[in-house]
C-alpha positions as CSV (number, residue, x, y, z in Angstrom):
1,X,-19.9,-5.0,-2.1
2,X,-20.3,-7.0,-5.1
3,X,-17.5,-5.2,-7.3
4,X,-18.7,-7.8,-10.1
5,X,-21.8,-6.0,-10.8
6,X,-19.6,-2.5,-11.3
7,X,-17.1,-4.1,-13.6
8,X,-20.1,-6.2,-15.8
9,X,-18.9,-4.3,-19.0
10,X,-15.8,-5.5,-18.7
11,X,-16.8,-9.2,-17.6
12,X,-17.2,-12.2,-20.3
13,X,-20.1,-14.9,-20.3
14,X,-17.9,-17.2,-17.7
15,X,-17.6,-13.9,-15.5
16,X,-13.8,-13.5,-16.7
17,X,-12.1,-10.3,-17.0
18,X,-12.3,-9.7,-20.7
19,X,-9.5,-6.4,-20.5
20,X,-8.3,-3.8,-17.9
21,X,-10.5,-0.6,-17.9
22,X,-8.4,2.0,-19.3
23,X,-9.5,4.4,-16.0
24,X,-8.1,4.3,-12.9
25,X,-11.2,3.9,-10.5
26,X,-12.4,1.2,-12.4
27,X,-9.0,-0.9,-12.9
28,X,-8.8,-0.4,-8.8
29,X,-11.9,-2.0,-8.7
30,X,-10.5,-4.9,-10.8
31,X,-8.2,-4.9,-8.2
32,X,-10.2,-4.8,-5.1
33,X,-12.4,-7.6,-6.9
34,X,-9.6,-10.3,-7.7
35,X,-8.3,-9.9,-4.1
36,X,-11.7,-10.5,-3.3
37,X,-11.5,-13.9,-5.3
38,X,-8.4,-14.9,-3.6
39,X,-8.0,-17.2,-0.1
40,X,-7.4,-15.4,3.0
41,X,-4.0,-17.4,5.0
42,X,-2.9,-19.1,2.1
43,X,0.5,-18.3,0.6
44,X,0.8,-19.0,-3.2
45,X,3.8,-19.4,-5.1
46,X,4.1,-17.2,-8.3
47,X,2.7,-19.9,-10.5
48,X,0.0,-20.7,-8.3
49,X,-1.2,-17.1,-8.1
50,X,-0.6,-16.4,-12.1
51,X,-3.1,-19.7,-12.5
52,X,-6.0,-18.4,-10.3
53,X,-5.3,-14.7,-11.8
54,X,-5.6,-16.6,-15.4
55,X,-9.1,-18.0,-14.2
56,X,-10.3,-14.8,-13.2
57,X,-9.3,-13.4,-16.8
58,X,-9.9,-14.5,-20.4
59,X,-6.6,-12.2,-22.0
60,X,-3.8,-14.2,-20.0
61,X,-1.6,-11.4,-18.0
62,X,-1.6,-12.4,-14.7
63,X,1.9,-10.3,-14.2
64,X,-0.3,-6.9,-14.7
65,X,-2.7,-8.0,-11.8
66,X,0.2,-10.1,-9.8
67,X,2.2,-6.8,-9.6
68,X,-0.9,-4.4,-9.3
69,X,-2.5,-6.3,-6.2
70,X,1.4,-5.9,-4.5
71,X,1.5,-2.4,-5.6
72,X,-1.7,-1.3,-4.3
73,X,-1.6,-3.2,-0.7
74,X,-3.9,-5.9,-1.3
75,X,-1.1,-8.5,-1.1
76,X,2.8,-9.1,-0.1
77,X,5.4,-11.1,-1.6
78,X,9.1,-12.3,-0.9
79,X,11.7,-10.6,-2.2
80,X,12.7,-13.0,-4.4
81,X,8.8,-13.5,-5.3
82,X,8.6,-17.1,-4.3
83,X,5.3,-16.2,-2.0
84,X,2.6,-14.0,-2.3
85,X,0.1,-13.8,0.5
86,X,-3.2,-11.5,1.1
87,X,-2.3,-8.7,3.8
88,X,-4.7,-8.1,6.7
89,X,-6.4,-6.0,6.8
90,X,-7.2,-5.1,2.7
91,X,-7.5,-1.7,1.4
92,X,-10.3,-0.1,1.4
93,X,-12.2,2.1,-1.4
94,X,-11.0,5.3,0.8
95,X,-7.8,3.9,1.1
96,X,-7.3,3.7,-2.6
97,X,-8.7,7.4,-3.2
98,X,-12.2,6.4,-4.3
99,X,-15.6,6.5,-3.0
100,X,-18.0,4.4,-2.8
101,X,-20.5,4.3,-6.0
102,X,-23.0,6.0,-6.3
103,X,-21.4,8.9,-4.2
């Protein structure tokens, strides 16, 4: 699913993130989206993952994304936050209480 075409009101010329949706379907679809953007098997270090969060957004909070994508399921982290990594397999639109659009 191309999650870019349902968040186009809320993407910039450069296909940025120009602010979080205020509702909740749509920000878990920011969500599902930057995972999306994100390597599979790679394990980034907080600054690492704040850099590609920052190229994926044009207002510069990767720590509201960072923490989302950990809250949600789509990724894991250290305790101490030294390494994030994607988790396998991702949530799901079903899994995050949403259906698929159009529905």
């Amino acid at each position: 699913m191309d999650y870019a075409v349902l968040l186009r009101n809320f993407l910039d010329g450069e296909g940025r993130l120009k602010q979080m949706p205020a509702k909740h379907k749509l920000r878990a679809y920011v969500y599902l989206w930057a995972a999306a953007q994100l390597e599979p098997d790679r394990r980034y270090s907080e600054g690492e993952l704040n850099v590609c969060i920052d190229r994926l957004t044009a207002f510069r909070d990767p720590a509201t994304i960072r923490r989302a994508l950990v809250d949600y399921g789509f990724m894991a982290r250290l305790p101490d936050g030294s390494a994030y990594w994607l988790l396998d397999p991702q949530p799901t639109l079903a899994d995050l209480g949403l259906a698929e659009p159009g529905n």
